[in-house]
PDB file with one MODEL, atoms N, CA, C and O in Angstrom:
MODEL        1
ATOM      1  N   UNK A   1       4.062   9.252  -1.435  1.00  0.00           N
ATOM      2  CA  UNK A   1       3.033   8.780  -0.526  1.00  0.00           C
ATOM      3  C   UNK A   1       1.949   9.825  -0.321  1.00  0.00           C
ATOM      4  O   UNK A   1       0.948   9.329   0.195  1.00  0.00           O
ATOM      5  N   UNK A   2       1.846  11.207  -0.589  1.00  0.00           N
ATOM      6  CA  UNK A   2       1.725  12.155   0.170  1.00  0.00           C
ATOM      7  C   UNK A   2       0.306  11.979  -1.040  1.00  0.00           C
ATOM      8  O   UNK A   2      -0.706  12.620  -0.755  1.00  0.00           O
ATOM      9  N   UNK A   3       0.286  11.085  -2.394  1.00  0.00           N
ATOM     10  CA  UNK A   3      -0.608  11.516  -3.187  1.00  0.00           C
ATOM     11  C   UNK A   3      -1.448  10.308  -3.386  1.00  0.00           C
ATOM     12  O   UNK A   3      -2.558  10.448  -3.899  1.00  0.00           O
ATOM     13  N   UNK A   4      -1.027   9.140  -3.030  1.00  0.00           N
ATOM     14  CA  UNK A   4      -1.975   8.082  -2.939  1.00  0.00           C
ATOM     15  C   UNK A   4      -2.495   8.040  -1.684  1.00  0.00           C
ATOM     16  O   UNK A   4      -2.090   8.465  -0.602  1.00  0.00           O
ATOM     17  N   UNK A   5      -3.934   7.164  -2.191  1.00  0.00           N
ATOM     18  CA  UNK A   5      -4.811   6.915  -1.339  1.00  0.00           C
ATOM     19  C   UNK A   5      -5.750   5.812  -1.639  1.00  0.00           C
ATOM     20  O   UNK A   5      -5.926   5.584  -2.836  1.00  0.00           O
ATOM     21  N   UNK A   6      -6.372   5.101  -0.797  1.00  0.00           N
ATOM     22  CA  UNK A   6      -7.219   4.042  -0.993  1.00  0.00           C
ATOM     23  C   UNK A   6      -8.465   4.120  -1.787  1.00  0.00           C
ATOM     24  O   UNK A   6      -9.438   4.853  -1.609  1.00  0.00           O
ATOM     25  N   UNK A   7      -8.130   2.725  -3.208  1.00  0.00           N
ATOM     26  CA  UNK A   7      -8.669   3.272  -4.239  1.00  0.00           C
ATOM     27  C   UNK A   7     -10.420   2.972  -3.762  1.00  0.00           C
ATOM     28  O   UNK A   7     -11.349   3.317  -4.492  1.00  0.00           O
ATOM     29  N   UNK A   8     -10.635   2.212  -2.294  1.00  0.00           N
ATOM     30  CA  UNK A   8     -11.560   1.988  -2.016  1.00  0.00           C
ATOM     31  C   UNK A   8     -12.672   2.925  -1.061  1.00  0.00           C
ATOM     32  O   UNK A   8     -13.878   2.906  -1.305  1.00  0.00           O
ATOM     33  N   UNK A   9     -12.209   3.559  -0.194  1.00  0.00           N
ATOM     34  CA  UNK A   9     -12.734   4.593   0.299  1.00  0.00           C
ATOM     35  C   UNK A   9     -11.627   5.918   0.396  1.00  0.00           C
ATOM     36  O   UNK A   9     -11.787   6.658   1.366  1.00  0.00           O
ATOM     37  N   UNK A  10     -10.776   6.171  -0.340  1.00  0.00           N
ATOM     38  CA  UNK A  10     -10.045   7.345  -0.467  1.00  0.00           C
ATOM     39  C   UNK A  10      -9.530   7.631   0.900  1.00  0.00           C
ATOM     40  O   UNK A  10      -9.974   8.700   1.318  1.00  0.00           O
ATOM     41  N   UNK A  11      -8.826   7.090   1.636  1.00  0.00           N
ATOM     42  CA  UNK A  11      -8.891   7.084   2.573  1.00  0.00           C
ATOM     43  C   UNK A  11      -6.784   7.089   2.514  1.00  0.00           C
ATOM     44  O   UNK A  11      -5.924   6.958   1.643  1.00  0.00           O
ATOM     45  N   UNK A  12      -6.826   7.320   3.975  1.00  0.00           N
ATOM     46  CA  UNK A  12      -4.887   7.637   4.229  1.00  0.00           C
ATOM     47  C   UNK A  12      -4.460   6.190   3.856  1.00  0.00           C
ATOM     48  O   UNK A  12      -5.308   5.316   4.033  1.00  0.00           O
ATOM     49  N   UNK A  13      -3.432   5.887   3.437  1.00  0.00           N
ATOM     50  CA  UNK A  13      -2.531   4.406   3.456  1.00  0.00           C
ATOM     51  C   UNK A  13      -1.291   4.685   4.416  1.00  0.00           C
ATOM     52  O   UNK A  13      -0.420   5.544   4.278  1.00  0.00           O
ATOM     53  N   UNK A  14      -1.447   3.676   5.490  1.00  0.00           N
ATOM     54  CA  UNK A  14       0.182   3.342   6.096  1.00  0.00           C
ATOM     55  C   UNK A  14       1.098   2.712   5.384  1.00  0.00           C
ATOM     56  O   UNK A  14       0.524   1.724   4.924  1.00  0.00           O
ATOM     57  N   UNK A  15       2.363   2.725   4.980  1.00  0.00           N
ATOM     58  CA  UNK A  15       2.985   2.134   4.590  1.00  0.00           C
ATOM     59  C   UNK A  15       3.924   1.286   5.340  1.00  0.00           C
ATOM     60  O   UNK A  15       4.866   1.922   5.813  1.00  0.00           O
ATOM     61  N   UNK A  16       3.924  -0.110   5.601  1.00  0.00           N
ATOM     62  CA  UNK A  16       4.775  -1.139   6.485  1.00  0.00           C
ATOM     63  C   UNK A  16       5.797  -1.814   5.220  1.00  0.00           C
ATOM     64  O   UNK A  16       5.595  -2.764   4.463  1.00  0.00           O
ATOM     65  N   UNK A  17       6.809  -1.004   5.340  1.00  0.00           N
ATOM     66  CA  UNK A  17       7.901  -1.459   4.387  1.00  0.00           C
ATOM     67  C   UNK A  17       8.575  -3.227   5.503  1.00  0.00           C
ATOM     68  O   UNK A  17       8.719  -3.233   6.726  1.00  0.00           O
ATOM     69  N   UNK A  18       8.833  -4.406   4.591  1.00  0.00           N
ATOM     70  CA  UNK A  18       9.495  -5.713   4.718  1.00  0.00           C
ATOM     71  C   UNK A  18      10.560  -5.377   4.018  1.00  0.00           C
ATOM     72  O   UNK A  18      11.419  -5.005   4.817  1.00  0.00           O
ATOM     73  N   UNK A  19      11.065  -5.299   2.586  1.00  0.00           N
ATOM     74  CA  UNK A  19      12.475  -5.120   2.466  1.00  0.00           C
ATOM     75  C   UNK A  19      12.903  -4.234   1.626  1.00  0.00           C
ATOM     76  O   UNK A  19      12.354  -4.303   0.527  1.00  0.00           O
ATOM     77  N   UNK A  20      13.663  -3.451   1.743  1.00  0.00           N
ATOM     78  CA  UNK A  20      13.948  -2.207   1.358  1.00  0.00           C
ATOM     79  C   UNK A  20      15.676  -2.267   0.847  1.00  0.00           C
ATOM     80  O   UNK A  20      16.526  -2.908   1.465  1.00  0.00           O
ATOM     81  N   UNK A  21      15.971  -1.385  -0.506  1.00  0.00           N
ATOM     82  CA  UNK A  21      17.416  -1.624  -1.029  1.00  0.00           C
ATOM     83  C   UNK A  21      17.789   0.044  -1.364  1.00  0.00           C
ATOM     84  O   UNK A  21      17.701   0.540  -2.487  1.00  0.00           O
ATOM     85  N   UNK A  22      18.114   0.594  -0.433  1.00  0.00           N
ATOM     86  CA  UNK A  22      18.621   2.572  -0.865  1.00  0.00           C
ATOM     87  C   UNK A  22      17.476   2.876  -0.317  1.00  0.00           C
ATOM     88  O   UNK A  22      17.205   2.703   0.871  1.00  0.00           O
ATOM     89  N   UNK A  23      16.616   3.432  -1.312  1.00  0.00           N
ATOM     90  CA  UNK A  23      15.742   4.288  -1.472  1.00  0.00           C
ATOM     91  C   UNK A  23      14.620   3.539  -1.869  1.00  0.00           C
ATOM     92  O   UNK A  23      13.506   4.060  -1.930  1.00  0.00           O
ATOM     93  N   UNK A  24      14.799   2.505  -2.108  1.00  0.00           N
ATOM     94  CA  UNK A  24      13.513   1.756  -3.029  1.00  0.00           C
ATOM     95  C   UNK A  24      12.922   0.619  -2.266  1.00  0.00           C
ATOM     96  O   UNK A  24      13.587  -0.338  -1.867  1.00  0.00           O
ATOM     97  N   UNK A  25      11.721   0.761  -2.093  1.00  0.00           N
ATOM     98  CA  UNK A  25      10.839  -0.667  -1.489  1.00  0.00           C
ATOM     99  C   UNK A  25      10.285  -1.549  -2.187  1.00  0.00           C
ATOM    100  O   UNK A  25       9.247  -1.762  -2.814  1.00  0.00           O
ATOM    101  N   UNK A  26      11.114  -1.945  -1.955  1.00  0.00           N
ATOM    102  CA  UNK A  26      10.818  -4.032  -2.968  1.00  0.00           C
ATOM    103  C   UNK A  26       9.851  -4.881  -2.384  1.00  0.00           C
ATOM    104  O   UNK A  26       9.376  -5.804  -3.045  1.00  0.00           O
ATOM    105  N   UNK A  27       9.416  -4.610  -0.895  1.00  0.00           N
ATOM    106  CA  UNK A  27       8.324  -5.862   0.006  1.00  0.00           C
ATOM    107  C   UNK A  27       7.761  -5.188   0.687  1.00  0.00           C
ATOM    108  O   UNK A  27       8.325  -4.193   1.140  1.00  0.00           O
ATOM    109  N   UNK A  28       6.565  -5.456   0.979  1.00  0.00           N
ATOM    110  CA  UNK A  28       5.788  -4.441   2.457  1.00  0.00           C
ATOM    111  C   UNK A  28       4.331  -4.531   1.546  1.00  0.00           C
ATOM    112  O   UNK A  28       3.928  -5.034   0.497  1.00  0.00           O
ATOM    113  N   UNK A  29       3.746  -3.559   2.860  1.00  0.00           N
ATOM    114  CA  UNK A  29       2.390  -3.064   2.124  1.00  0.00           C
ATOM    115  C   UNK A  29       1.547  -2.050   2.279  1.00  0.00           C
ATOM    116  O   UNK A  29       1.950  -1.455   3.278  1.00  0.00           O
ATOM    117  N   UNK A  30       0.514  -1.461   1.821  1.00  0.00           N
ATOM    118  CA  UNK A  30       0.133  -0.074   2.080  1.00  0.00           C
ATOM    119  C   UNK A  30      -1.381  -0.560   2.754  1.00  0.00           C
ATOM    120  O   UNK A  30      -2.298  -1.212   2.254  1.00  0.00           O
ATOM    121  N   UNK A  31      -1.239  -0.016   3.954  1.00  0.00           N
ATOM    122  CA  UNK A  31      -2.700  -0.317   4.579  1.00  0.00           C
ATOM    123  C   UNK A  31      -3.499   1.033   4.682  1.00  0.00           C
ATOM    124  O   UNK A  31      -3.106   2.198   4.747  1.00  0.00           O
ATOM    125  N   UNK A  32      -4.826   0.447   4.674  1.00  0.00           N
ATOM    126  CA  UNK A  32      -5.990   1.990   4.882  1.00  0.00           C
ATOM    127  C   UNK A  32      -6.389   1.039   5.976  1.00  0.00           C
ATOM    128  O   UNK A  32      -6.287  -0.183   5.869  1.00  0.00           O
ATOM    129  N   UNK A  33      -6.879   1.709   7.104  1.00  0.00           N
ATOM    130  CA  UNK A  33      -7.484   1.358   8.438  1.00  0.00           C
ATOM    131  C   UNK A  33      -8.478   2.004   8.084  1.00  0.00           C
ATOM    132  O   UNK A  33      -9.147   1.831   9.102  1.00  0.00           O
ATOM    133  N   UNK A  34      -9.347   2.846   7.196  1.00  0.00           N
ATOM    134  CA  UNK A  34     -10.554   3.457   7.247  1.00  0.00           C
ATOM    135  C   UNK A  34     -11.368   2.144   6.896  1.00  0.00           C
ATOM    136  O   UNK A  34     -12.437   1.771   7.379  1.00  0.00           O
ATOM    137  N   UNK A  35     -10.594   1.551   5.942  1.00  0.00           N
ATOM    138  CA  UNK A  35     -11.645   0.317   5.508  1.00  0.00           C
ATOM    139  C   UNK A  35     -10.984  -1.499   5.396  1.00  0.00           C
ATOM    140  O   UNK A  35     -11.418  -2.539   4.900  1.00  0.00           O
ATOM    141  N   UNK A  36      -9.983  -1.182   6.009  1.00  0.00           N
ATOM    142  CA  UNK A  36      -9.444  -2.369   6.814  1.00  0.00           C
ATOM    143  C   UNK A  36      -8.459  -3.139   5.700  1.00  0.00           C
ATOM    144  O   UNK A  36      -7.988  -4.248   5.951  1.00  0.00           O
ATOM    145  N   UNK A  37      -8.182  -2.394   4.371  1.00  0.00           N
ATOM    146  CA  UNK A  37      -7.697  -3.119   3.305  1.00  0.00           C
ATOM    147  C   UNK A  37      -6.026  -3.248   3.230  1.00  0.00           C
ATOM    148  O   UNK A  37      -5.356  -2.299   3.638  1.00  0.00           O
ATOM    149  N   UNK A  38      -5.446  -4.310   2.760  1.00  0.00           N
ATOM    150  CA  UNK A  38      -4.221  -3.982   2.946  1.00  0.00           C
ATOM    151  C   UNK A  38      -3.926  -4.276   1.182  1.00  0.00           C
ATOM    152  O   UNK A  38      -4.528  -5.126   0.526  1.00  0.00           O
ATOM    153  N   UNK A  39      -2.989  -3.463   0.713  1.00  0.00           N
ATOM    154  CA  UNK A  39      -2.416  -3.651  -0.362  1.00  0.00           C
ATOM    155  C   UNK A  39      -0.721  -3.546  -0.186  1.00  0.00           C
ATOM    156  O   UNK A  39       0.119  -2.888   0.427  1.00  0.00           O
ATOM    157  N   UNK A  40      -0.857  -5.027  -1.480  1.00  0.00           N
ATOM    158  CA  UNK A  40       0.777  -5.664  -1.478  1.00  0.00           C
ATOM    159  C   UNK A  40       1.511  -5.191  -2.327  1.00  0.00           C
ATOM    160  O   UNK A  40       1.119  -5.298  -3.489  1.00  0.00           O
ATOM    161  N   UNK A  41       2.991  -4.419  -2.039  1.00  0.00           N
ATOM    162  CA  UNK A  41       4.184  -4.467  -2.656  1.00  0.00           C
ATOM    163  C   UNK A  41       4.794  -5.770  -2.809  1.00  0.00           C
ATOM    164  O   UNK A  41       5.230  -6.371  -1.827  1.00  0.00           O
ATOM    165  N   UNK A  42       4.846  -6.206  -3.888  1.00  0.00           N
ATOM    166  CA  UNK A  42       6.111  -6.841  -4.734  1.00  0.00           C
ATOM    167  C   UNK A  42       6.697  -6.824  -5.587  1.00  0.00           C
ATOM    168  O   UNK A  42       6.199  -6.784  -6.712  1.00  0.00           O
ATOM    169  N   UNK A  43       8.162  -6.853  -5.329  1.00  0.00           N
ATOM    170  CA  UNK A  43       9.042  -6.307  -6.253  1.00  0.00           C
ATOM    171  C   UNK A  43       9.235  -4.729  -6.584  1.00  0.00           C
ATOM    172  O   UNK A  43       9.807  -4.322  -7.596  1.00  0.00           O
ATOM    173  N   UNK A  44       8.676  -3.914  -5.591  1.00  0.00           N
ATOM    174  CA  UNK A  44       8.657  -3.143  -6.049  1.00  0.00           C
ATOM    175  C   UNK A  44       7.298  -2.133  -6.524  1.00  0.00           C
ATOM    176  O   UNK A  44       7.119  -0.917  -6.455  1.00  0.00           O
ATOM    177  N   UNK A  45       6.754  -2.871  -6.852  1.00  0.00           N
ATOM    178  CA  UNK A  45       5.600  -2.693  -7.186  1.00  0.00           C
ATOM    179  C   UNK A  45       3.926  -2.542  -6.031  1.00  0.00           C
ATOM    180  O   UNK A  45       3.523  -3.420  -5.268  1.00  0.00           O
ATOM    181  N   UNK A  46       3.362  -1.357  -6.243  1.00  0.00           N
ATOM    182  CA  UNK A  46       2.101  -1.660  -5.088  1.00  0.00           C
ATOM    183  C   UNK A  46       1.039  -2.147  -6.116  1.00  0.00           C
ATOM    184  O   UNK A  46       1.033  -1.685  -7.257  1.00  0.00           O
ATOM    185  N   UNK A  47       0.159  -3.066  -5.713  1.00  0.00           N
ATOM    186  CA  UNK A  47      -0.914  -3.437  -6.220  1.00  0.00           C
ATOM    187  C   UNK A  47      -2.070  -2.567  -5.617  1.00  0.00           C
ATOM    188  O   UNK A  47      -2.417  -2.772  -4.454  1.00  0.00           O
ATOM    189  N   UNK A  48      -2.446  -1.965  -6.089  1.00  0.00           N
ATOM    190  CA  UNK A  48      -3.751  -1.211  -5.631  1.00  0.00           C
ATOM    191  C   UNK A  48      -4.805  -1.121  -6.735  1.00  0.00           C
ATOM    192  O   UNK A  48      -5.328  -0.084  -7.144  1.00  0.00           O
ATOM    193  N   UNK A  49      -5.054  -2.464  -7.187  1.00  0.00           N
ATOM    194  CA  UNK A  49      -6.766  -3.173  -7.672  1.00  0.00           C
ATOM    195  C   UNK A  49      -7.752  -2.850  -6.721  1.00  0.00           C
ATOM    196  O   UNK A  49      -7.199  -3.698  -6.021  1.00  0.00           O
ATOM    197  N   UNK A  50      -8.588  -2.485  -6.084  1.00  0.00           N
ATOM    198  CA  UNK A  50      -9.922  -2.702  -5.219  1.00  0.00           C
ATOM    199  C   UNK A  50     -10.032  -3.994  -4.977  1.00  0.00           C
ATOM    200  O   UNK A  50      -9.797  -4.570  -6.039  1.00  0.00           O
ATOM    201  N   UNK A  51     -10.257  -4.730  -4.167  1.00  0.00           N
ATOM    202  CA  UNK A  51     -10.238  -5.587  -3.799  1.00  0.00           C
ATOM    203  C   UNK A  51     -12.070  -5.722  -3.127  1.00  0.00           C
ATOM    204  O   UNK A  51     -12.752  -4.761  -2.773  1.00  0.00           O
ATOM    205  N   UNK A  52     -12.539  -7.336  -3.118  1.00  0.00           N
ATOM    206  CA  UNK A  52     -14.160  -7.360  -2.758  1.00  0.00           C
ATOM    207  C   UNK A  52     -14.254  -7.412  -1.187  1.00  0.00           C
ATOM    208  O   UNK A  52     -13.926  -8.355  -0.466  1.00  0.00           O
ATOM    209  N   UNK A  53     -14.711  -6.337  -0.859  1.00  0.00           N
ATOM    210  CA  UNK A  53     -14.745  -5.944   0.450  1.00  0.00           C
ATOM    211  C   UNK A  53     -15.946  -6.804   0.800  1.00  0.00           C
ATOM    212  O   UNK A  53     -16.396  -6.799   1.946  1.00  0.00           O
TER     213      UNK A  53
ENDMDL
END
């Protein structure tokens, strides 16, 4: 976490984990409040495309 950041204004991401298995987050999402964007985990996976603000 400590190295991503919002690919839209570089900005901090919160991370709000939904479902989690050990160590690994399968659901949730990474929000930047600098620019109001939220990006989705699924499966595991974060989507962090830019999105049209």
């Amino acid at each position: 976490m400590d190295i991503l950041c919002c690919p839209v204004c570089k900005g901090e991401l919160e991370l709000k984990v939904d479902k989690k298995e050990g160590d690994d987050i399968l659901e949730g999402k990474l929000i930047c409040h600098k620019c109001n964007v939220k990006y989705p985990i699924q499966e595991g996976i974060p989507d962090l495309l830019p999105r049209n603000i």
